[in-house]
mmCIF file as Biopython writes it, N, C-alpha, C and O atoms, coordinates in Angstrom:
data_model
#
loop_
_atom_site.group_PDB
_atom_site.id
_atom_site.type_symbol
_atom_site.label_atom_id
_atom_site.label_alt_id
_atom_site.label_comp_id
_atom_site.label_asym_id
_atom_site.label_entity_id
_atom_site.label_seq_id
_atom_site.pdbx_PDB_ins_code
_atom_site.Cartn_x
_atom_site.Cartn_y
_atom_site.Cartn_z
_atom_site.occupancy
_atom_site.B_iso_or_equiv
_atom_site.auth_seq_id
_atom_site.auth_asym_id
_atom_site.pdbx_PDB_model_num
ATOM 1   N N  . UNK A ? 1  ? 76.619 101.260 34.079 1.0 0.0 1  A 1 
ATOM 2   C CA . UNK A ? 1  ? 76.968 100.935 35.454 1.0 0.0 1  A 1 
ATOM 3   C C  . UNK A ? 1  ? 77.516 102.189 36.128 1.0 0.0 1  A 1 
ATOM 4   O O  . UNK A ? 1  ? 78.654 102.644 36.238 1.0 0.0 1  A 1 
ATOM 5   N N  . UNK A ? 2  ? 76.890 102.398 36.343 1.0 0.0 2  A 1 
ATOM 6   C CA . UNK A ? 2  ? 77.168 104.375 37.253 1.0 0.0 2  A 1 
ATOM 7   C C  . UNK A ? 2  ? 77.942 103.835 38.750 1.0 0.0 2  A 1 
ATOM 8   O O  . UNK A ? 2  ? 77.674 102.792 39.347 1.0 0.0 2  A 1 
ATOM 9   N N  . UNK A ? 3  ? 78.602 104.503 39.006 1.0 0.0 3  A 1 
ATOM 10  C CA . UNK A ? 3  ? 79.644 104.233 39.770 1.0 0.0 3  A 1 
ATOM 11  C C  . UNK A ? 3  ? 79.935 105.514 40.906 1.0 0.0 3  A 1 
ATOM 12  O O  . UNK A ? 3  ? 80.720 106.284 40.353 1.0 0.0 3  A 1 
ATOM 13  N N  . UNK A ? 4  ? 79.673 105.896 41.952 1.0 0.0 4  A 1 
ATOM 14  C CA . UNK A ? 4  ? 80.052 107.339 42.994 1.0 0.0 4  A 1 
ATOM 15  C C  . UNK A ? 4  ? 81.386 106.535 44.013 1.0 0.0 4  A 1 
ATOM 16  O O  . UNK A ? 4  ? 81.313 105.417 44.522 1.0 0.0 4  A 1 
ATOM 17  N N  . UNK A ? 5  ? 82.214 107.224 44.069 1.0 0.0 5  A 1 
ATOM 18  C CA . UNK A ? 5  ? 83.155 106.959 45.261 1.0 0.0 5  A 1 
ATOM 19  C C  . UNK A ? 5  ? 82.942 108.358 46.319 1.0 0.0 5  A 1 
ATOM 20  O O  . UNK A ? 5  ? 83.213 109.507 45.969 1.0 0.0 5  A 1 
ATOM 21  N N  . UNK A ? 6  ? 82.393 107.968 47.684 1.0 0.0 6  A 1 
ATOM 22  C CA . UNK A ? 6  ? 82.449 108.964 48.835 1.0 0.0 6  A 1 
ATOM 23  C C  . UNK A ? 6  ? 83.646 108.443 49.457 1.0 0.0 6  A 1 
ATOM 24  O O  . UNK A ? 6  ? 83.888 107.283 49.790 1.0 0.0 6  A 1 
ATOM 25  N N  . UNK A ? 7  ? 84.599 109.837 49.596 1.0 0.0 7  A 1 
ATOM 26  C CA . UNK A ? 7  ? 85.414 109.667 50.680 1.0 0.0 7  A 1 
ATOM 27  C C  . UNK A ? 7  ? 85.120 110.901 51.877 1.0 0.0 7  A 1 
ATOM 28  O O  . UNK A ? 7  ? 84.997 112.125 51.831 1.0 0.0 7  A 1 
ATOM 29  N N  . UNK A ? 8  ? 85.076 109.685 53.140 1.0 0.0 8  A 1 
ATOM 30  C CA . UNK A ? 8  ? 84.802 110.417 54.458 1.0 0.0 8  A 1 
ATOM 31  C C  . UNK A ? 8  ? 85.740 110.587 55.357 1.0 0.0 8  A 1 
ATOM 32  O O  . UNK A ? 8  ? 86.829 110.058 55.133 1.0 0.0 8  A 1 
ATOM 33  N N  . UNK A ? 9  ? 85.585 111.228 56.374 1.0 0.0 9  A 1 
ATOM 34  C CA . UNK A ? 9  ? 86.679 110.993 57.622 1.0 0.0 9  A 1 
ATOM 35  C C  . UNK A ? 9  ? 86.449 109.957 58.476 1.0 0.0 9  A 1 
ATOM 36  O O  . UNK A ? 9  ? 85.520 110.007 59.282 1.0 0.0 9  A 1 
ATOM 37  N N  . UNK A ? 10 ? 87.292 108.888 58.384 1.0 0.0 10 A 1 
ATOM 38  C CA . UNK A ? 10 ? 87.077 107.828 59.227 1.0 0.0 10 A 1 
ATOM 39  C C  . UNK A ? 10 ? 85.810 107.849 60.775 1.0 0.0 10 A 1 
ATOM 40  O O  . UNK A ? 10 ? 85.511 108.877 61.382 1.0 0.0 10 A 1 
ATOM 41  N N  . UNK A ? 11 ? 85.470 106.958 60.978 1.0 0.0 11 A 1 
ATOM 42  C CA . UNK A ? 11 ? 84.555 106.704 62.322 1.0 0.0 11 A 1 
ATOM 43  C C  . UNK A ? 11 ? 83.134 106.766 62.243 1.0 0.0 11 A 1 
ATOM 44  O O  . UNK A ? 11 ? 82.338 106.428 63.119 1.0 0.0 11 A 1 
ATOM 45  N N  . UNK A ? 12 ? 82.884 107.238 61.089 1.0 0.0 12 A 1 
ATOM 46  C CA . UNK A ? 12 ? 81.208 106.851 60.756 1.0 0.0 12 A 1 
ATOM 47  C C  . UNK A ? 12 ? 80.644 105.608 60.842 1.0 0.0 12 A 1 
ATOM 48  O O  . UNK A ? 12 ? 81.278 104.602 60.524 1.0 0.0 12 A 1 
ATOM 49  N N  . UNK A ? 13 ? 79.399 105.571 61.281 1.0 0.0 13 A 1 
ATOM 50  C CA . UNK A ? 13 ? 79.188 104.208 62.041 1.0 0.0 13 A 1 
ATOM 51  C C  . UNK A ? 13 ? 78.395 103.443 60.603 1.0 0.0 13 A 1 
ATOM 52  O O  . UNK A ? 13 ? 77.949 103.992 59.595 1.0 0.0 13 A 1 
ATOM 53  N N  . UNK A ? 14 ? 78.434 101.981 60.977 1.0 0.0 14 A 1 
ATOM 54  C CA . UNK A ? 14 ? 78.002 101.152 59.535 1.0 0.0 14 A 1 
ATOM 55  C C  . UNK A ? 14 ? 76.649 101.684 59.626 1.0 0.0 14 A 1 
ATOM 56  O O  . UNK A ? 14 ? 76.720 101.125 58.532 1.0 0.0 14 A 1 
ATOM 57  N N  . UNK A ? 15 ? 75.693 102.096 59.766 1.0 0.0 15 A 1 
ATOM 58  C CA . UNK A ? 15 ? 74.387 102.707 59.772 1.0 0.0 15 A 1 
ATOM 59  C C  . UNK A ? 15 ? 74.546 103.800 59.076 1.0 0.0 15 A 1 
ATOM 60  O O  . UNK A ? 15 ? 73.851 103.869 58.063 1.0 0.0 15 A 1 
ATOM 61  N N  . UNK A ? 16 ? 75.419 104.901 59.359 1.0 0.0 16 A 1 
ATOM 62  C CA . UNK A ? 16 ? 75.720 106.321 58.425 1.0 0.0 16 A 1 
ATOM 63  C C  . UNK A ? 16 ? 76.016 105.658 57.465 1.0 0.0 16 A 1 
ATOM 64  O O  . UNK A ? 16 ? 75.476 105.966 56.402 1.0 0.0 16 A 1 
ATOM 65  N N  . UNK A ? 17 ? 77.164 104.287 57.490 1.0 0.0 17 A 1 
ATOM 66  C CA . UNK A ? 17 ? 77.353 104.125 55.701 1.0 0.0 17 A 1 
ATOM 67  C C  . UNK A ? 17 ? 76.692 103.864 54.899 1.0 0.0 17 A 1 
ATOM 68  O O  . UNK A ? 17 ? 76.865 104.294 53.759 1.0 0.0 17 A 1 
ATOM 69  N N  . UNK A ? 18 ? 75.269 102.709 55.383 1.0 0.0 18 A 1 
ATOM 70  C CA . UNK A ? 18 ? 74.228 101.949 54.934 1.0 0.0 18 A 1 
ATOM 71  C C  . UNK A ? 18 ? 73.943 103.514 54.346 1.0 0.0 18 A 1 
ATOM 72  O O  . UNK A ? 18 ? 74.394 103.874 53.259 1.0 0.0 18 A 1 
ATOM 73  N N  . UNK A ? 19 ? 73.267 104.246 55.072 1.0 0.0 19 A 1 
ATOM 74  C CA . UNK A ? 19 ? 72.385 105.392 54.722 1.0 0.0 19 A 1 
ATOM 75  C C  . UNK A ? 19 ? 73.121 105.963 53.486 1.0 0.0 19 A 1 
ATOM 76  O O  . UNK A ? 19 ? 72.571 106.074 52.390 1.0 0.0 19 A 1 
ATOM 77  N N  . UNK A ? 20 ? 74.701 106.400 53.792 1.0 0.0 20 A 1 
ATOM 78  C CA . UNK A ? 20 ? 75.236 106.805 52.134 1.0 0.0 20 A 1 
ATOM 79  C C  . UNK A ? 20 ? 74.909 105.946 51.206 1.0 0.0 20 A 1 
ATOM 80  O O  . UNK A ? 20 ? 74.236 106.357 50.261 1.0 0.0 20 A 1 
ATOM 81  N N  . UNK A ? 21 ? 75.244 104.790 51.257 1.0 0.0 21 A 1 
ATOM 82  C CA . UNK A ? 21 ? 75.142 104.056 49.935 1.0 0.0 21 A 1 
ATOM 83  C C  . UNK A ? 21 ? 73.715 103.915 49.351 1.0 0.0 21 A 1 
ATOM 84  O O  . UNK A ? 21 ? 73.488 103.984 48.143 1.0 0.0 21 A 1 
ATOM 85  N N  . UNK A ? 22 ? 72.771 103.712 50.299 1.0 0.0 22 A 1 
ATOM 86  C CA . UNK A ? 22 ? 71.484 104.066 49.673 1.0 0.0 22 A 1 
ATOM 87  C C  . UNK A ? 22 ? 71.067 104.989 49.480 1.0 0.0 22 A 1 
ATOM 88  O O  . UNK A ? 22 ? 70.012 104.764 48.887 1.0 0.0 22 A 1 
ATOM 89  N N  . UNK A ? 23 ? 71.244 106.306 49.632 1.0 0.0 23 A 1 
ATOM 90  C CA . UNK A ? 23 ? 70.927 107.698 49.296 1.0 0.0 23 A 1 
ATOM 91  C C  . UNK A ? 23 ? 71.829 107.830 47.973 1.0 0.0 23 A 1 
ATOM 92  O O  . UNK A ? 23 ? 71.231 108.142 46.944 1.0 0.0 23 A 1 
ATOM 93  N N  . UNK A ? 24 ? 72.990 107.656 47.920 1.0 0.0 24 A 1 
ATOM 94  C CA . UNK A ? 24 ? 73.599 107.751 46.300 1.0 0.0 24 A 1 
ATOM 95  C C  . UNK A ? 24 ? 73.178 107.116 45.632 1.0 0.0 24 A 1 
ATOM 96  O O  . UNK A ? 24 ? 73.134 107.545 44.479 1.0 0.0 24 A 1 
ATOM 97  N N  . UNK A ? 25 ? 72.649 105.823 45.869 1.0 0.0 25 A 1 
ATOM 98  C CA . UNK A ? 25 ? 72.241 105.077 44.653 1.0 0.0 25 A 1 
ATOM 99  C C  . UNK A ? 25 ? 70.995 105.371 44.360 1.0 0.0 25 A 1 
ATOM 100 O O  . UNK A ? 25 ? 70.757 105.562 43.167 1.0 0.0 25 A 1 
ATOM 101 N N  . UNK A ? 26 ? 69.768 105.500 45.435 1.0 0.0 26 A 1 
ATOM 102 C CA . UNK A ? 26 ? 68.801 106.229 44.706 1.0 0.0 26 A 1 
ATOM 103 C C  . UNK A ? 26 ? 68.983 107.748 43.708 1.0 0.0 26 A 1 
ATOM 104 O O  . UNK A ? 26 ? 68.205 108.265 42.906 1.0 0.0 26 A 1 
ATOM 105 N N  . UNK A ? 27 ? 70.147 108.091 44.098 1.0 0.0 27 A 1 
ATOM 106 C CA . UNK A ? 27 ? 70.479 109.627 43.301 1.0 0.0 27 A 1 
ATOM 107 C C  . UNK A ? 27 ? 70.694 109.109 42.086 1.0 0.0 27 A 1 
ATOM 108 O O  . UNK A ? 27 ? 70.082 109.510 41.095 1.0 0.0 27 A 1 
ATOM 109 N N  . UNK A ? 28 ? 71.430 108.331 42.059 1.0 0.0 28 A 1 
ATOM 110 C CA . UNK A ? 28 ? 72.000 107.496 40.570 1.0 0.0 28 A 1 
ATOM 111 C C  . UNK A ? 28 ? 70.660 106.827 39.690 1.0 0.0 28 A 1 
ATOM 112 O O  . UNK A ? 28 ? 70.405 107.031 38.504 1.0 0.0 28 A 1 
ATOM 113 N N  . UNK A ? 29 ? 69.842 105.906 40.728 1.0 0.0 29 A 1 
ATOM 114 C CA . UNK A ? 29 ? 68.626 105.748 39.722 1.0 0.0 29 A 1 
ATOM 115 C C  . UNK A ? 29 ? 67.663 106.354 39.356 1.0 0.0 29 A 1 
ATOM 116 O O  . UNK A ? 29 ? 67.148 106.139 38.259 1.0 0.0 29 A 1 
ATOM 117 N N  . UNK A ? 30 ? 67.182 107.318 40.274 1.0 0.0 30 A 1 
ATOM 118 C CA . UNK A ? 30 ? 66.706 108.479 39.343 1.0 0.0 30 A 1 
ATOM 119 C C  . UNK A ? 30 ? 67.234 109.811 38.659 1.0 0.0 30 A 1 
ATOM 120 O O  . UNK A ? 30 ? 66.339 110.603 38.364 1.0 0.0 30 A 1 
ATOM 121 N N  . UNK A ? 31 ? 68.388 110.150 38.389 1.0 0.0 31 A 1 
ATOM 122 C CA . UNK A ? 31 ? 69.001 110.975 37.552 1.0 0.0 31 A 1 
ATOM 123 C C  . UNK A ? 31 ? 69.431 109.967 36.626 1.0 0.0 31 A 1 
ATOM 124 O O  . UNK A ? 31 ? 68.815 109.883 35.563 1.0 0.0 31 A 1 
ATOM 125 N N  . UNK A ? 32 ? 70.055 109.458 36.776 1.0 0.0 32 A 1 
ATOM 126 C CA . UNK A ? 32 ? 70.287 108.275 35.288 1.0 0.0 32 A 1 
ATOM 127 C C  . UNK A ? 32 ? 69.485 107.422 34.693 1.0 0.0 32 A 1 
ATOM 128 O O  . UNK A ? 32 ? 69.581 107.378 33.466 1.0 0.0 32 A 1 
ATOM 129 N N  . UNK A ? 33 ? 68.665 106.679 35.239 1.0 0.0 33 A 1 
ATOM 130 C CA . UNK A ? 33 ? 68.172 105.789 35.004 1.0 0.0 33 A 1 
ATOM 131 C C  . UNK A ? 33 ? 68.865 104.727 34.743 1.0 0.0 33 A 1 
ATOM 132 O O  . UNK A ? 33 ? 68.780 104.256 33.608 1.0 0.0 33 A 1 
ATOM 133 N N  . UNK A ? 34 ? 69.685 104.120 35.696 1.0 0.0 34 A 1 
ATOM 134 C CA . UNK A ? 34 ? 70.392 102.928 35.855 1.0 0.0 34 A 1 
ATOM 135 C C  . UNK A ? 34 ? 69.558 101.701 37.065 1.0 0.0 34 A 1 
ATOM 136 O O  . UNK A ? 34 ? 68.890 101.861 38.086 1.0 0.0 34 A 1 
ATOM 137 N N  . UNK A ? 35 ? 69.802 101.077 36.666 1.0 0.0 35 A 1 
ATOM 138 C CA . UNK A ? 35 ? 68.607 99.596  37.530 1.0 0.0 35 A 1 
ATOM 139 C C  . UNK A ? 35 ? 69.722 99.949  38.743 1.0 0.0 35 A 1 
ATOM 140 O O  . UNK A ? 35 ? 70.833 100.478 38.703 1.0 0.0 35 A 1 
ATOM 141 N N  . UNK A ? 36 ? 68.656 99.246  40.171 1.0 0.0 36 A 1 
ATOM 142 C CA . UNK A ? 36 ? 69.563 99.541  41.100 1.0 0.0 36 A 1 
ATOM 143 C C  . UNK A ? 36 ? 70.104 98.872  41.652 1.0 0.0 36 A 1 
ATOM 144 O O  . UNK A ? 36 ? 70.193 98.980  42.875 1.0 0.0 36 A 1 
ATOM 145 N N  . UNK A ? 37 ? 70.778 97.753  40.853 1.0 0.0 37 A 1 
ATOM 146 C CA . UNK A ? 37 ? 71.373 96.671  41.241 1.0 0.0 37 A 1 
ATOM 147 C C  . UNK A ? 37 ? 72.588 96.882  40.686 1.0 0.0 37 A 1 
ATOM 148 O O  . UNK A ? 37 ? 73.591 96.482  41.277 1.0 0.0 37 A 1 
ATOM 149 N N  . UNK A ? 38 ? 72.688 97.596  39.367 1.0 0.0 38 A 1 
ATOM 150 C CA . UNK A ? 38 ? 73.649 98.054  38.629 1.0 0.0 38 A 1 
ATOM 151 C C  . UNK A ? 38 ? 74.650 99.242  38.982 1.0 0.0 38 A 1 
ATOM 152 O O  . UNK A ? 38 ? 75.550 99.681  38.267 1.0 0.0 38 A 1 
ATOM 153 N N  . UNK A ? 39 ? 74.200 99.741  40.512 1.0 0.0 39 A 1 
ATOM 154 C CA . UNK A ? 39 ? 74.922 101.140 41.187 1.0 0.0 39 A 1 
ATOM 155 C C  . UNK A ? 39 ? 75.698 101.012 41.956 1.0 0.0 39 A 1 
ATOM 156 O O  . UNK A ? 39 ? 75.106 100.682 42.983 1.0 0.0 39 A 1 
ATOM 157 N N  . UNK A ? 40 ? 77.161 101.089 42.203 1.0 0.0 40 A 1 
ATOM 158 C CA . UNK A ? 40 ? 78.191 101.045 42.654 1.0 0.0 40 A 1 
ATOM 159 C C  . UNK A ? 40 ? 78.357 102.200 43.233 1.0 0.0 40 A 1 
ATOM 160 O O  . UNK A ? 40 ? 78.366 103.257 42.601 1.0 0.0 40 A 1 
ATOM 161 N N  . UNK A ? 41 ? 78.567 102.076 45.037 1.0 0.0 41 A 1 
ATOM 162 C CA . UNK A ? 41 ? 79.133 103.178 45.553 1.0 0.0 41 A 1 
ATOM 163 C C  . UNK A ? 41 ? 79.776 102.974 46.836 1.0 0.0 41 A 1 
ATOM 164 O O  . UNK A ? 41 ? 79.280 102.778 47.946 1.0 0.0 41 A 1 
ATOM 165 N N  . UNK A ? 42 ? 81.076 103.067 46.427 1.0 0.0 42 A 1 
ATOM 166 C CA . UNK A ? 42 ? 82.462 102.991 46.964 1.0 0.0 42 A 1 
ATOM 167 C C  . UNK A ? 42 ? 82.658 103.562 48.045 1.0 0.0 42 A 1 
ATOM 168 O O  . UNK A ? 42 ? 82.347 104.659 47.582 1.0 0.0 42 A 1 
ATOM 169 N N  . UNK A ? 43 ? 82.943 103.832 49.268 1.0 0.0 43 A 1 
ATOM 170 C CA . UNK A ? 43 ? 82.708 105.094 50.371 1.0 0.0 43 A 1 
ATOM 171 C C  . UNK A ? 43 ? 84.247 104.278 50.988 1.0 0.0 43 A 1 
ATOM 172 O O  . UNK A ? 43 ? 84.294 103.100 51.340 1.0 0.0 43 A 1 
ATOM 173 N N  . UNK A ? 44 ? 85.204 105.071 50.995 1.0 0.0 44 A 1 
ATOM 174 C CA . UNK A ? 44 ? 86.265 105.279 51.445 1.0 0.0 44 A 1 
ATOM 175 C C  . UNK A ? 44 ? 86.307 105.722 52.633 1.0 0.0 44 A 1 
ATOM 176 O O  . UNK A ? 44 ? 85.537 106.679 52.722 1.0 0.0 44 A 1 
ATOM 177 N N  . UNK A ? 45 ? 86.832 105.498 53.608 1.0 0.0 45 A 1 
ATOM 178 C CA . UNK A ? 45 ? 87.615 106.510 55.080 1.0 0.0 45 A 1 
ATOM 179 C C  . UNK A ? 45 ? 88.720 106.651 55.080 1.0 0.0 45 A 1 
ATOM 180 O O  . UNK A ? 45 ? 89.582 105.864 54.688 1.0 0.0 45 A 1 
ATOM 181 N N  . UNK A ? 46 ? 88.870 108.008 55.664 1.0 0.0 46 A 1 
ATOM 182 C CA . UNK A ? 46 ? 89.865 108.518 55.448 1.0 0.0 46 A 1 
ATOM 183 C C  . UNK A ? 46 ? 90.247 109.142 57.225 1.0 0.0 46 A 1 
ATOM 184 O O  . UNK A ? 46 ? 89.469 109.810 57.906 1.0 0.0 46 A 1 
ATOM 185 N N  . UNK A ? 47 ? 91.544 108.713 57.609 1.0 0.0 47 A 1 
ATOM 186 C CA . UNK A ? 47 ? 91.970 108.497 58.634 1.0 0.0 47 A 1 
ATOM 187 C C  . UNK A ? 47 ? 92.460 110.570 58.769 1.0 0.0 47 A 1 
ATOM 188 O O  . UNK A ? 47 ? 92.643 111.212 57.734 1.0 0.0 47 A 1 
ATOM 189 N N  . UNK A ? 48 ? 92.576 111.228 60.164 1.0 0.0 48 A 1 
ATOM 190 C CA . UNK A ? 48 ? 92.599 112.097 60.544 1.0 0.0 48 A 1 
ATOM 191 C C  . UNK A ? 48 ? 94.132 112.644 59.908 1.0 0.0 48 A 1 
ATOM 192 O O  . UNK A ? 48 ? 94.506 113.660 59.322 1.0 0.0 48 A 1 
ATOM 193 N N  . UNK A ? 49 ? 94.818 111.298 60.402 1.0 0.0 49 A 1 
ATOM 194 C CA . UNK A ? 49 ? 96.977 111.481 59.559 1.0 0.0 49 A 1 
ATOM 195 C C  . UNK A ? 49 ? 96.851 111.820 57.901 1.0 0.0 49 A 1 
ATOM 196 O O  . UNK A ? 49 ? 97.785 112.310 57.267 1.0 0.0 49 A 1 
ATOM 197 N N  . UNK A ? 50 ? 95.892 111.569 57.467 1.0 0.0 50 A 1 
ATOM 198 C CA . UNK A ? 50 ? 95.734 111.686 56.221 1.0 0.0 50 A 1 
ATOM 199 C C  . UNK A ? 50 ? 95.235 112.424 55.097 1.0 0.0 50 A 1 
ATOM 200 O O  . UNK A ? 50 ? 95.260 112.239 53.880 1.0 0.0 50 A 1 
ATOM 201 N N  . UNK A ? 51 ? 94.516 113.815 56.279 1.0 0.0 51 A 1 
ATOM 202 C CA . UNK A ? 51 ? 93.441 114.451 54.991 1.0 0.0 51 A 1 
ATOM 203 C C  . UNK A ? 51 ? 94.446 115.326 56.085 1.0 0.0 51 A 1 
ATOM 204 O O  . UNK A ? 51 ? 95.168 115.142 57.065 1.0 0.0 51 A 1 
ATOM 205 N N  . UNK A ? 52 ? 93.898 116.523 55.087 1.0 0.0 52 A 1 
ATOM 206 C CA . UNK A ? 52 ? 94.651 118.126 55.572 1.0 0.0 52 A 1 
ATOM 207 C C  . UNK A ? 52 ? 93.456 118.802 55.280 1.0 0.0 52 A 1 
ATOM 208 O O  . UNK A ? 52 ? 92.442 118.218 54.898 1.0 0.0 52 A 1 
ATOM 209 N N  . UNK A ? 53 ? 93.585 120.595 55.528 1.0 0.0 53 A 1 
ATOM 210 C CA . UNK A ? 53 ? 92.352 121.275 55.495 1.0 0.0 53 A 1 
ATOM 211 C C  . UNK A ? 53 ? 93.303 122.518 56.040 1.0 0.0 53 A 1 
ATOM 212 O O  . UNK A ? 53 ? 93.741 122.570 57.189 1.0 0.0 53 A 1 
ATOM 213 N N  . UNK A ? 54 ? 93.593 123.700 54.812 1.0 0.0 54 A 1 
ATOM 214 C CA . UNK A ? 54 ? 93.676 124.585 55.408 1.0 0.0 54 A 1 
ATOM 215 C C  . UNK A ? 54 ? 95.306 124.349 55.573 1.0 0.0 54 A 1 
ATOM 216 O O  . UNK A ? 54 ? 95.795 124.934 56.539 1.0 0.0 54 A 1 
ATOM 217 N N  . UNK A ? 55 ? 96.017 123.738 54.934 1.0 0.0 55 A 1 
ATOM 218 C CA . UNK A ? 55 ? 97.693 123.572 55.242 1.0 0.0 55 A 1 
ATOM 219 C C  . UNK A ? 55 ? 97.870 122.750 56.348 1.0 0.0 55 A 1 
ATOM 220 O O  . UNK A ? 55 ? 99.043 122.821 56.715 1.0 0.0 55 A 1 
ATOM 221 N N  . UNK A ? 56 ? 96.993 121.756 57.259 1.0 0.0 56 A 1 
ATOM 222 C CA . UNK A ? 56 ? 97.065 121.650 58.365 1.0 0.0 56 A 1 
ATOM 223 C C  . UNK A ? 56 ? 96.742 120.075 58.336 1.0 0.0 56 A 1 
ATOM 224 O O  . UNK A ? 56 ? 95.949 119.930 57.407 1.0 0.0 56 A 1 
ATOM 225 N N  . UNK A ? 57 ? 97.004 118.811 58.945 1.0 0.0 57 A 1 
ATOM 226 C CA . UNK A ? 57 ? 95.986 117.211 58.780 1.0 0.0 57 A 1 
ATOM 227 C C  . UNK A ? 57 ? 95.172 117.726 60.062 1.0 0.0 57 A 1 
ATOM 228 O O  . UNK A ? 57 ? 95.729 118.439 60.897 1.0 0.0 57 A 1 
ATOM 229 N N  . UNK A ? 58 ? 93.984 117.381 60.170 1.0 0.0 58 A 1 
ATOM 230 C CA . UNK A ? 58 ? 93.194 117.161 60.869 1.0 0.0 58 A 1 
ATOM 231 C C  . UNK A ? 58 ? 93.697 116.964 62.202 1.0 0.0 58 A 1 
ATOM 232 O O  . UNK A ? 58 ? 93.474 117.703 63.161 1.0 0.0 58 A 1 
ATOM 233 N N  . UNK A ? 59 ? 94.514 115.733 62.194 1.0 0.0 59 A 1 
ATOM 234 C CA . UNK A ? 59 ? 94.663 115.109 63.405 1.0 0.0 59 A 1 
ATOM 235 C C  . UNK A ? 59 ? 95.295 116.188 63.803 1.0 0.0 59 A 1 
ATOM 236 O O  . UNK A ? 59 ? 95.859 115.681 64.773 1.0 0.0 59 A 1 
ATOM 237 N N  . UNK A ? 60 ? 95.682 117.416 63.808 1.0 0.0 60 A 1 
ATOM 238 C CA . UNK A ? 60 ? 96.890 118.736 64.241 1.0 0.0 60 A 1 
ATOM 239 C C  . UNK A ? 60 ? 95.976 119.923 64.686 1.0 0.0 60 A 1 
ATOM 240 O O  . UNK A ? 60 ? 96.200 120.909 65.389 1.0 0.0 60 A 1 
ATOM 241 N N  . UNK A ? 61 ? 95.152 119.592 64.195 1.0 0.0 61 A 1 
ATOM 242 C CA . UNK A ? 61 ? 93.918 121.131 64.185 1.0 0.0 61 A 1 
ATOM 243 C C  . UNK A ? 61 ? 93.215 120.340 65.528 1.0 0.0 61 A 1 
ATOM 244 O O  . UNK A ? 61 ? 93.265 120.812 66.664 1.0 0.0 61 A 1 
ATOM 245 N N  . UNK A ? 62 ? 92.555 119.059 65.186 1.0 0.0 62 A 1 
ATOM 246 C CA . UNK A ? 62 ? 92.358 118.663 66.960 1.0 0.0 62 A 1 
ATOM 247 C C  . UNK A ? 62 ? 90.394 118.352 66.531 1.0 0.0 62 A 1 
ATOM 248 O O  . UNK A ? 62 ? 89.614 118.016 67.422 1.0 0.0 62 A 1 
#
């Protein structure tokens, strides 16, 4: 059971997510060979207060 967690910066629209989760899981069934019912992929957001980059959160850099 192959498993990917993407974490993004919040506001990606459910269409960008659709598209991640099916682009990883085809990655997963053909590099592994795991059925693709069996592929788990987690996609997190991650809010601007919350990620940094550079000593800095996002939401500060602008």
């Amino acid at each position: 059971m192959p498993m990917v967690e993407v974490k993004i910066k919040a506001g990606r629209t459910i269409e960008q997510k659709r598209e991640i989760a099916l682009r990883m899981t085809e990655v997963l069934v053909e590099v592994c060979g795991s059925a693709r019912d069996r592929v788990h992929v987690i996609i997190t957001e991650v809010g601007e207060d919350n990620w940094g980059r550079g000593g800095r959160l996002l939401s500060d850099i602008g």
